[in-house]
N, C-alpha and C positions, 0 to 999 in steps of 0.2 A: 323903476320908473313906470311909465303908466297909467293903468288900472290899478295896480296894486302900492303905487305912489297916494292915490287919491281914495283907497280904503284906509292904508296909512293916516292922514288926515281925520278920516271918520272917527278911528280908534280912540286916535292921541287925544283928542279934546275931551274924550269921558274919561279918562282918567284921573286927572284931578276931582271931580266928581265923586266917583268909586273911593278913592283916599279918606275924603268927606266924610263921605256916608259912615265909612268903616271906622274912622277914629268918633264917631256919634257926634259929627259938627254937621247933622244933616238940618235944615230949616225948612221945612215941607212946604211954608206960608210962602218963603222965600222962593222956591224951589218954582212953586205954581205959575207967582210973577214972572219969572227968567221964561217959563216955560211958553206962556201965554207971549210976551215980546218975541221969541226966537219963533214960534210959531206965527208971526205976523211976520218977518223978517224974511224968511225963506220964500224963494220969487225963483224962477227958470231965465230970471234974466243976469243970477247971480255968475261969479266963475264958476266953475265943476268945482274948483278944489274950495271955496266958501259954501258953494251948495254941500260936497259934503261933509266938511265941518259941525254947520248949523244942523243937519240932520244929525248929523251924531250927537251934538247936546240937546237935541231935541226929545233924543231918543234915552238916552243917559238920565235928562231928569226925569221922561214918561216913567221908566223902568221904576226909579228909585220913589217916586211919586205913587206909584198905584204900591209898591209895597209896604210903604208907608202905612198908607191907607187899610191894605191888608190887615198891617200888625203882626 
């Protein structure tokens, strides 16, 4: 429970994500979209456990997005 209830939450939402990416169903176009809305979404007037959700796929497509890009 917790703190580590609420890193829980963080986790669990990139993974779908990561599955994505790794079977090559990544859409980077897509990715950006989702990115740019969760990024307008995320507010301090959310719960704890939606704030960190949204930070976590926030942070799942940043990741998979700049590697992308990498190549």
């Amino acid at each position: 429970g917790g703190l580590a209830l609420l890193t829980w939450h963080h986790f669990k939402v990139k993974l779908p994500y990561y599955k994505r990416a790794a079977a090559g169903r990544f859409d980077v176009e897509k990715a950006k979209k989702e990115f740019e809305e969760t990024y307008k979404k995320i507010s301090t007037s959310m719960s704890q456990t939606e704030f960190q959700r949204e930070v976590g796929r926030l942070e799942v497509l940043g990741e998979l997005i700049i590697r992308e890009q990498k190549g």
